[in-house]
Structure formats: C-alpha cells, structure tokens
C-alpha positions as CSV (number, residue, x, y, z in Angstrom):
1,X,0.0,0.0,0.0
2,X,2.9,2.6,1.4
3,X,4.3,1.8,-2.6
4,X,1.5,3.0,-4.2
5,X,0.7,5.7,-2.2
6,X,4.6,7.1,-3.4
7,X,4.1,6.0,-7.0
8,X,0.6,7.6,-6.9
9,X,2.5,10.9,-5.5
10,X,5.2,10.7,-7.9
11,X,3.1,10.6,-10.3
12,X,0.3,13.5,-9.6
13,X,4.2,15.4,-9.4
14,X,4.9,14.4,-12.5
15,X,1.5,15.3,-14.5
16,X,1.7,18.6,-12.4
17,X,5.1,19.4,-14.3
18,X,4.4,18.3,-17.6
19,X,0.9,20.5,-17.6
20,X,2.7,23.8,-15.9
21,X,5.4,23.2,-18.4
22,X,3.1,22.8,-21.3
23,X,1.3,25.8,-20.4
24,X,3.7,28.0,-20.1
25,X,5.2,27.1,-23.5
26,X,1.7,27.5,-24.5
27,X,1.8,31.2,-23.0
28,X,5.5,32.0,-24.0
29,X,4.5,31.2,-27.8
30,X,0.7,32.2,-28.1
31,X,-0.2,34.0,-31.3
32,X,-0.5,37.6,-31.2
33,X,-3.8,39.6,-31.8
34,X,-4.8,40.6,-35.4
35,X,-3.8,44.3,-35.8
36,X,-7.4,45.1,-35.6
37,X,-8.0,44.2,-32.3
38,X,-4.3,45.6,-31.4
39,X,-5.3,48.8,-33.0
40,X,-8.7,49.4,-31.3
41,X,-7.5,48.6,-27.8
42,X,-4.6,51.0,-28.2
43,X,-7.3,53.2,-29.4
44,X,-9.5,53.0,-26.9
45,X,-7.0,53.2,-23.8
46,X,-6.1,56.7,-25.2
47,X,-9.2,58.1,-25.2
48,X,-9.5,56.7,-21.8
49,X,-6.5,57.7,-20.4
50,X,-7.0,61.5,-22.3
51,X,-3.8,61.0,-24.2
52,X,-3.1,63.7,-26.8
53,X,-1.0,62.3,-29.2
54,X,-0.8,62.8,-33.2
55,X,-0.5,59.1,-34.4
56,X,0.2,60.3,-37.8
57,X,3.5,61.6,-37.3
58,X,4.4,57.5,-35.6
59,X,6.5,55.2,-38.1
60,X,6.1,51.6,-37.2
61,X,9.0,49.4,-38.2
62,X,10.8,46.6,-37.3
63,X,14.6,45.5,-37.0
64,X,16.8,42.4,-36.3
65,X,18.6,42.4,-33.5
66,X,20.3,39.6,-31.3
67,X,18.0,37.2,-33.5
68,X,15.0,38.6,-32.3
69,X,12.4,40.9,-35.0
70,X,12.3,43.9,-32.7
71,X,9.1,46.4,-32.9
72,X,10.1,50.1,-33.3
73,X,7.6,53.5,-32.9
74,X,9.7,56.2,-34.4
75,X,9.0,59.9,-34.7
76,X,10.8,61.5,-36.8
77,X,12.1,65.5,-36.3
78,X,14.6,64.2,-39.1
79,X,18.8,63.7,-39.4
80,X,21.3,64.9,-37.0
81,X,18.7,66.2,-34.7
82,X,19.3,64.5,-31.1
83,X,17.6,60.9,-30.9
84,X,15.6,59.6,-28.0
85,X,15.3,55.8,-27.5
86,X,13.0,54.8,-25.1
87,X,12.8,51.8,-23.2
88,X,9.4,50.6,-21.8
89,X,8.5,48.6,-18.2
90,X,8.1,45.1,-17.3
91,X,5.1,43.6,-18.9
92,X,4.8,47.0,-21.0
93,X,5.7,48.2,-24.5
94,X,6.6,51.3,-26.5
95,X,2.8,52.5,-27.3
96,X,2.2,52.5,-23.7
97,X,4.5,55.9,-23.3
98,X,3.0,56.8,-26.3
99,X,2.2,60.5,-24.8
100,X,5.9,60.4,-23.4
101,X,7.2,59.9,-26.6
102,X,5.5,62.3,-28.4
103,X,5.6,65.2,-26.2
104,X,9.4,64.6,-26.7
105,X,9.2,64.7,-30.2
106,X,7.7,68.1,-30.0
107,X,10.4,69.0,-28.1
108,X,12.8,68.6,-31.4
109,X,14.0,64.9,-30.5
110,X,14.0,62.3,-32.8
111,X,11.9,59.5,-30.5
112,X,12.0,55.7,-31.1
113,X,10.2,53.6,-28.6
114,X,10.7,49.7,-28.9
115,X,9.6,46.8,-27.5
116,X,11.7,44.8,-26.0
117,X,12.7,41.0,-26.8
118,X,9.3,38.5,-25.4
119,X,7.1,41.5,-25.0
120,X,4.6,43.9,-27.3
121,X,4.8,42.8,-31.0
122,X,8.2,42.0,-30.9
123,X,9.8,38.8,-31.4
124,X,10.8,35.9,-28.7
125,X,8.8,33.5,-26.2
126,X,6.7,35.8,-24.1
127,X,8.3,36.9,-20.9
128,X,11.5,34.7,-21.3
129,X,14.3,37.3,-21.4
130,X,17.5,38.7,-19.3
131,X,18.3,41.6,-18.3
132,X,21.6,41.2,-20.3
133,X,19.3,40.5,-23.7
134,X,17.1,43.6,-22.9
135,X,20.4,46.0,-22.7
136,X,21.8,44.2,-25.9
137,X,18.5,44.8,-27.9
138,X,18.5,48.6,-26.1
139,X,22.4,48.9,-27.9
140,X,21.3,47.7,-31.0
141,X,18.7,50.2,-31.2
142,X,20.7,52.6,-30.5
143,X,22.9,51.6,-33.2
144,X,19.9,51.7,-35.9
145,X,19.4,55.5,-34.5
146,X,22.8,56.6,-35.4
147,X,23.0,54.6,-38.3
148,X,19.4,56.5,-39.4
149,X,19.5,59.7,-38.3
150,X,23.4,60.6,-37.2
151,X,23.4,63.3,-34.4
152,X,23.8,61.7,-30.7
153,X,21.8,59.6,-29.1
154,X,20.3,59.3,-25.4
155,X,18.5,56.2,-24.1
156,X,15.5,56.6,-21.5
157,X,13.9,54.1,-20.0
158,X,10.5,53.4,-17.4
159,X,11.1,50.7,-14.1
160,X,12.8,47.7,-15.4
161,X,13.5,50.1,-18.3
162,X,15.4,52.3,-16.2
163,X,17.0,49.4,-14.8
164,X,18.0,48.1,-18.4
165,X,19.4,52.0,-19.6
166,X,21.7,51.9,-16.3
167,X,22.7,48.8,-17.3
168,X,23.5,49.6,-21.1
169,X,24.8,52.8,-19.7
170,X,27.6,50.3,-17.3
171,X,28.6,47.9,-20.5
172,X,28.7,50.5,-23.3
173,X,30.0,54.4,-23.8
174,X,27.7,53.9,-27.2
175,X,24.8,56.2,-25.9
176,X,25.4,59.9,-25.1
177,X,23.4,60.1,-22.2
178,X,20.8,57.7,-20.1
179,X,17.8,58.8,-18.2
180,X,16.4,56.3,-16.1
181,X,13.3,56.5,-13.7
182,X,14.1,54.2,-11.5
183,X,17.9,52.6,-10.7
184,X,18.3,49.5,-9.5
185,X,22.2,47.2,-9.2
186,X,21.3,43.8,-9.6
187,X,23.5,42.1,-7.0
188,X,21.1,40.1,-5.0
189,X,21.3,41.3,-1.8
190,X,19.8,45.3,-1.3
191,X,17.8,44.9,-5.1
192,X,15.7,42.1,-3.2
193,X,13.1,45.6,-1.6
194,X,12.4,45.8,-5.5
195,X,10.4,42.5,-5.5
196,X,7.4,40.3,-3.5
197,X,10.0,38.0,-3.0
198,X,12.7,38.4,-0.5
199,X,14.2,35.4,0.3
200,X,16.8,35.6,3.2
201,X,20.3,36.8,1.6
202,X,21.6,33.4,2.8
203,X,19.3,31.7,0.8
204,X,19.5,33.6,-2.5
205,X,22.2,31.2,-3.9
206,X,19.5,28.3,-3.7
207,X,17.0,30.3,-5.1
208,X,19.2,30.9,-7.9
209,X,19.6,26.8,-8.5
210,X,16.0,26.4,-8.0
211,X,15.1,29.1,-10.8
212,X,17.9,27.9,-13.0
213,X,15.9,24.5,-12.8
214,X,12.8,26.1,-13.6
215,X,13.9,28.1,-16.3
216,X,11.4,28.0,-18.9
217,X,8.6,27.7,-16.2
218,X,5.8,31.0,-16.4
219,X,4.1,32.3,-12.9
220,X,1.9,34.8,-12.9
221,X,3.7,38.5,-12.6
222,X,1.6,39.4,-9.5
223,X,3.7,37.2,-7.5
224,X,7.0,39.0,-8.5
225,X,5.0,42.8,-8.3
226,X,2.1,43.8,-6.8
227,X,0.7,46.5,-9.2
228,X,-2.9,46.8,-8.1
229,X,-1.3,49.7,-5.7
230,X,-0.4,51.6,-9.0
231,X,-3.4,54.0,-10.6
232,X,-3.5,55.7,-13.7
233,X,-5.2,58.5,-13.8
234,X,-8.4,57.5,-14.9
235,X,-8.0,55.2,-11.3
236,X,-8.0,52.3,-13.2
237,X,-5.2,50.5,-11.8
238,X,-2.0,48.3,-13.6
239,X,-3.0,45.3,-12.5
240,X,-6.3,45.4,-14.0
241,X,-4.8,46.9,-17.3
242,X,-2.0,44.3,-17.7
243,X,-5.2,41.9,-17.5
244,X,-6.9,43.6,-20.5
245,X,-4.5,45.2,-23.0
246,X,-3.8,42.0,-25.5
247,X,-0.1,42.7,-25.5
248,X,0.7,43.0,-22.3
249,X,3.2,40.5,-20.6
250,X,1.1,39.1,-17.6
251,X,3.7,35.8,-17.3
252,X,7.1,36.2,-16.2
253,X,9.4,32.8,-16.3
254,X,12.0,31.9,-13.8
255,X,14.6,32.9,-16.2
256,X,13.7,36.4,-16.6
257,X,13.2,36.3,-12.5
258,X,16.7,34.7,-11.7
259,X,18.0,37.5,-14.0
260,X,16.0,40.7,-12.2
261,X,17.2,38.8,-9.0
262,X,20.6,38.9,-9.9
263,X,22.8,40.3,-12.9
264,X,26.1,41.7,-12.2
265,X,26.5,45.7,-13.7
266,X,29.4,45.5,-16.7
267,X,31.8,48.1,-14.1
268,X,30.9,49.3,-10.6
269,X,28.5,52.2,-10.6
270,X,31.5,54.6,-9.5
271,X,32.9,54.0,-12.8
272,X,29.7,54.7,-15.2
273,X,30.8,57.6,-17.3
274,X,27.9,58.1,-19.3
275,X,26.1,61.2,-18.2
276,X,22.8,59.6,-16.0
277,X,19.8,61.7,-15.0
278,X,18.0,60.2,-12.9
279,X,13.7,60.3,-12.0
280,X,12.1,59.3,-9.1
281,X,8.3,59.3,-7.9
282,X,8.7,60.3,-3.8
283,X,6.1,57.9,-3.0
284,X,7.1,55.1,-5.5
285,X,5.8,51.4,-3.6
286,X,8.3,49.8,-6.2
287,X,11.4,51.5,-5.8
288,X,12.0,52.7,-2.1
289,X,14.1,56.4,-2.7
290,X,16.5,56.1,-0.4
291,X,17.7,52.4,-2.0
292,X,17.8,54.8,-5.5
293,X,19.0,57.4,-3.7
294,X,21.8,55.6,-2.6
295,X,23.0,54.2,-6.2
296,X,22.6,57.7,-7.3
297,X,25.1,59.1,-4.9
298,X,27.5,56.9,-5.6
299,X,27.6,58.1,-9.8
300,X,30.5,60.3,-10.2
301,X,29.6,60.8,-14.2
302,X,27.8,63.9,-14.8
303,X,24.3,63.5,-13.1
304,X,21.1,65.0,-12.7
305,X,17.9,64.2,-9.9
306,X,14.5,64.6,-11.0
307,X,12.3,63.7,-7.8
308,X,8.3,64.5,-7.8
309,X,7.6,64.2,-4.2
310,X,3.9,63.7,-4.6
311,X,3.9,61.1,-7.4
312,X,3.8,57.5,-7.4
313,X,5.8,55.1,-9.7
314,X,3.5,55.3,-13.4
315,X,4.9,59.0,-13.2
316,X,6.5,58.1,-17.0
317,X,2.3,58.0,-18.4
318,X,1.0,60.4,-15.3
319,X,3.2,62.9,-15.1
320,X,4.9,63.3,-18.5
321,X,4.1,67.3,-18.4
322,X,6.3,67.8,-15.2
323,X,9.1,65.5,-16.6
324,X,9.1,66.3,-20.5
325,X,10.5,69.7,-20.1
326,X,13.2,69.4,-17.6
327,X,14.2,66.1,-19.4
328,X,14.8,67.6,-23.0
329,X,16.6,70.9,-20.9
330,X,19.3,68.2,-19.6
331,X,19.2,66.4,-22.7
332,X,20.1,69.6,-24.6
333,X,22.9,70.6,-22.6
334,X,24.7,67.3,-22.2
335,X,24.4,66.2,-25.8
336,X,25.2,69.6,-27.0
C-alpha cells in the first residue's frame, strides 16, 4: 500500500510538471492579436486615459537584432537632430508611453520607442528574457538610430527600463546620455526591496539553482510585483490593465526572474561615465528612494535628480508634463 501511495504521489508530481510546463510554453508562444484588435484597444486606452497624441507623425517598423524581430515606434524630427530611445516597463511596451514619446518629439527629439525581446509585438517567447538581452537589444537600437539619423543619441527608459538604460549605460559608452526612472544594481542582496519576493540573503544562492531549474517555467507577474497599488489617472489601476491590453506580458518565467534577481553591472557604478539623469516618484511602492537614492550618490559621471515628491511610480504616463521639459533641458545641454 505505502508503494502506491509514493508511486501515486510521484506521479500526480509528474503530470503537475508536464501541464505547468506545457502551459507556459503554451503562453510564451501564443499568437498575437490581429492588428485590428491591437489597434482598437490602443485606441481606446487613449481616449481613456485622455492621451493627446498625433499618431500620424508615428513610423512603425521593425529590426533584427540579437535574432529577435524587434518592434520600433519612431517619430521623426529628421537627421542629425538629437535621438531619444526609449525603453518601456516590465510587462509594457513602447505604445504605452505613447504621450511620453510624443511630447518629446515636440520638443525637437527624434523618438524611437521599442519593444523589448518576449514582449509587445516584438519577437521571442513571451516573458522569457534577461536583463543582459534587454540591454543588448536597447544597444542595438541605438545603433539603428545613429546609423538612421546621425546626431547623438540618449537612451531613456521606465522601471525595469530604467534598470536596463543603467545597465547599457555600465557595459557600453555607445549612448550619449541615459535617463532612467528608476535605478536599480542587480546584486542580489539590497535589489531584493524591489520585488514580492525576498528570500533571506543566505538563501538567494539556492534560489538561484531552484530558478535555473525552472527556467522555462511561467508564474503569474503578481507574484514577483504587486501593481494593483499603482493607478492611472483615470483610477484604473496596472493590475487590472495588464489583464486587459492583448499585448501586455502578464507571465514572467523563472529565467527572466533569476536575471532581475541577480545580474552583475558591466563596471561598478563609481565608474559609469555616461552622463545619468535620474527620476524618481517620492512615493514610489516599487522603488524605495532612499535604496535609489543611494546608487545615485554613488555616480561620479555627470548626473542630474529629478524627484516628484507627490507622485507614485506610473509617473512616465501620469506625469509626462512635469518630466518632459526638464528632461529635453538636460538632454540639450549634455548632448550639445
């Protein structure tokens, strides 16, 4: 009887793995809306969210890059004016800052948003990335931007965004300038505040082998962020968006969670010599200020803090008239 009982466990194990495994290969490579549907959502959430944006001056195109087909926004001021390439948020993509982007483009800056490998309509299983890919496809855009329009080139980035423009920002003197909300150094020990799951320091090595065994297993993002805290105007909060918008990433895999837990920066933060300018949200639940605070400090590049006391983190879609304009000021001077 004790025999069965194990075999009959072993088993029920077993099934559970092969049908989490085969759903989240089902997730990671589900087919994408028609561009109908895509087009009447996005539609829809900016008459929602009052969004004033002119989509007729938007260029959709795509590139390859690091074997993925990345999905480009660009607006174009035209060549050797200064380039802006933005980098959007965990489970977001470039249409999302649509009203960021554009009011940036009025501002006489070339703008190309892009979505990122695994999320929006570009290429890759969905939510099955690394920190290290992201910065390699935010380099190669870069690249296209020079290649396209000459003139320098800053890269910007939202969250995990910012995260990823640091980051290109350590590995590569390639972009002019970076401006990040939200900084974050990857070493699995004072990053751990950034996510719903803190294991003790002790233990993050084991977590590491554990999520290097699950790899290519999804979970749902809510267990990695909680973003019902985080409103847009309208109140509807990101939670409830993410659940909605067709393109949003609502799956993370254990692989892109290993990464965000730990990925060492290209050259200590002291040494970053790209110019950085920094924005925070004062009551960001995401990013504590004094942990960005502290990484901002440490920069001895030329630097610049942007901190909206009264915001919360979605300040890069709530607040894009109080960061536009002192954004594209710094952005003038330093890539003068």
């Amino acid at each position: 009887m004790g025999k069965k009982i194990i075999a009959g466990i072993i088993l029920a194990v077993a099934i559970f793995h092969l049908a989490w495994y085969a759903g989240s290969r089902l997730y990671q490579n589900r087919k994408l809306p028609d561009a109908q549907t895509i087009r009447q959502y996005q539609d829809n959430i900016m008459k929602q969210m009052k969004m004033n944006v002119d989509r007729s001056v938007m260029e959709e195109t795509y590139i390859t890059a690091n074997g993925n087909r990345l999905h480009l926004i660009v607006a174009a001021v035209g060549k050797n004016a200064p380039t802006v390439v933005f980098i959007p948020g965990t489970t977001a993509y470039a249409e999302v800052y649509a009203q960021f982007g554009y009011d940036m483009y009025k501002q006489g800056f070339n703008v190309i948003g892009f979505d990122p490998c695994g999320h929006g309509l570009s290429g890759g299983p969905r939510g099955n990335y690394t920190i290290n890919e992201l910065v390699d496809d935010a380099l190669a855009v870069v690249k296209y931007a020079r290649e396209r329009f000459g003139g320098k080139v800053a890269l910007a980035g939202s969250s995990q965004g910012g995260i990823v423009a640091f980051y290109a920002a350590a590995k590569d003197d390639s972009p002019d300038a970076v401006v990040c909300h939200n900084i974050a150094d990857l070493n699995g020990k004072d990053n751990l505040v950034l996510s719903r799951i803190r294991p003790p320091r002790i233990l993050v090595p084991l977590c590491a082998v554990f999520m290097n065994l699950y790899g290519n297993y999804s979970f749902p993002i809510s267990l990695y962020l909680d973003l019902s805290k985080e409103r847009f105007p309208d109140g509807t909060d990101a939670a409830t968006l993410i659940k909605r918008d067709p393109l949003a990433v609502s799956w993370l895999t254990f692989r892109a969670l290993n990464s965000l837990m730990r990925t060492d920066l290209a050259k200590p933060v002291e040494n970053i010599r790209v110019p950085v300018m920094l924005i925070h949200a004062g009551k960001d639940n995401i990013f504590p200020r004094a942990y960005v605070e502290g990484l901002y400090n440490r920069l001895t590049c030329r630097k610049k803090y942007l901190l909206l006391e009264n915001a919360q983190h979605l300040v890069m879609t709530n607040n894009v008239p109080e960061i536009v304009p002192p954004t594209a000021a710094w952005l003038r001077e330093v890539m003068r």
